[in-house]
Every structure is written in structure tokens, then in C-alpha cells.
N, C-alpha and C positions, 0 to 999 in steps of 0.2 A: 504494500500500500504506500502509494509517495504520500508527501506532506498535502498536495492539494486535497487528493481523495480522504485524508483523516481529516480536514479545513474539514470539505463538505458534510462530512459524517457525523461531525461534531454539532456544526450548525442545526444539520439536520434533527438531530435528538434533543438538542434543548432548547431548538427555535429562536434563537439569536445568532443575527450576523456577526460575525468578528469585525470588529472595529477596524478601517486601512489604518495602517502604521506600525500595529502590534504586533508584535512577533510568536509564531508559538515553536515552544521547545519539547517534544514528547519525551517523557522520563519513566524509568520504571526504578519502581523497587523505592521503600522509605532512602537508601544509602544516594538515591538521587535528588526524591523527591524533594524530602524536608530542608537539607542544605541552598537548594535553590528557592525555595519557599521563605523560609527564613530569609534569606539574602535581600530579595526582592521586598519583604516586609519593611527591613531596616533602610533599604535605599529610599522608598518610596518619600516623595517630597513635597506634594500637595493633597493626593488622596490614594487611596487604594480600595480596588472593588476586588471582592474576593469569593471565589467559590469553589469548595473542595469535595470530595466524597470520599469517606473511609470507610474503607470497606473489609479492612483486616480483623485480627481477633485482638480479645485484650483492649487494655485501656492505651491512651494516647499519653506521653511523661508530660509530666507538668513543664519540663523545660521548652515545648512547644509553646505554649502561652508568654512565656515570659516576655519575648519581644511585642507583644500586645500591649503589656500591660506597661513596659519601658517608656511608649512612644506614646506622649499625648492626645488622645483623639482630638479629630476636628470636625465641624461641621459644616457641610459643602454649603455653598453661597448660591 
């Protein structure tokens, strides 16, 4: 599957277009996942829209929230 055909696939299932500009990165595995997850959390510089699905067993470590709770919220204008 190239990258357009998982674009289409992806739009197709959750009924939103991908925004031009964005970029997507397909990852597997928490050992990819979360390190780029995180990263993009802390770089984020006016807002971040976010949405995940976990689908694994067990709970998620607390040290996932932590950059949540580090970074100020804001509220879009």
C-alpha cells in the first residue's frame, strides 16, 4: 500500500480530509509510536489537535500524560 492509498483509506474511515500541508508519518509499534507522539506534543507552539486509538492490553504509564500536564493549555481564539 503507498502512502496515497493509506491518505485515502484513512480519510475514508473517519470522514475527514487531511488538511494540505500536513504531513503523515505511519508508525508501528509503542517503540515508534509514543517517542514521536510525545515529541510533536512538546514542539507544538500555538495549538494541537489530537487523536489516538489504543488498542493494546494493560494500562497506559502515567509518564504519557506528563507532557500534558507540563504544557499550559490554551484556548483557541
Amino acid at each position: 500500500m503507498t502512502l496515497d492509498d493509506y491518505r485515502t483509506h484513512l480519510e475514508f474511515a473517519i470522514g475527514v480530509p487531511f488538511t494540505d500541508g500536513n504531513r503523515v508519518v505511519p508508525l508501528k509499534n509503542g517503540d515508534e509510536i509514543f517517542p514521536a507522539m510525545l515529541a510533536a506534543i512538546r514542539a507544538a507552539s500555538s495549538h494541537l489537535e489530537f487523536s489516538h486509538t489504543f488498542t493494546g492490553r494493560g494500562l497506559l504509564p502515567g509518564s504519557l500524560l506528563t507532557p500534558w500536564l507540563r504544557k499550559p493549555a490554551r484556548a483557541s481564539a
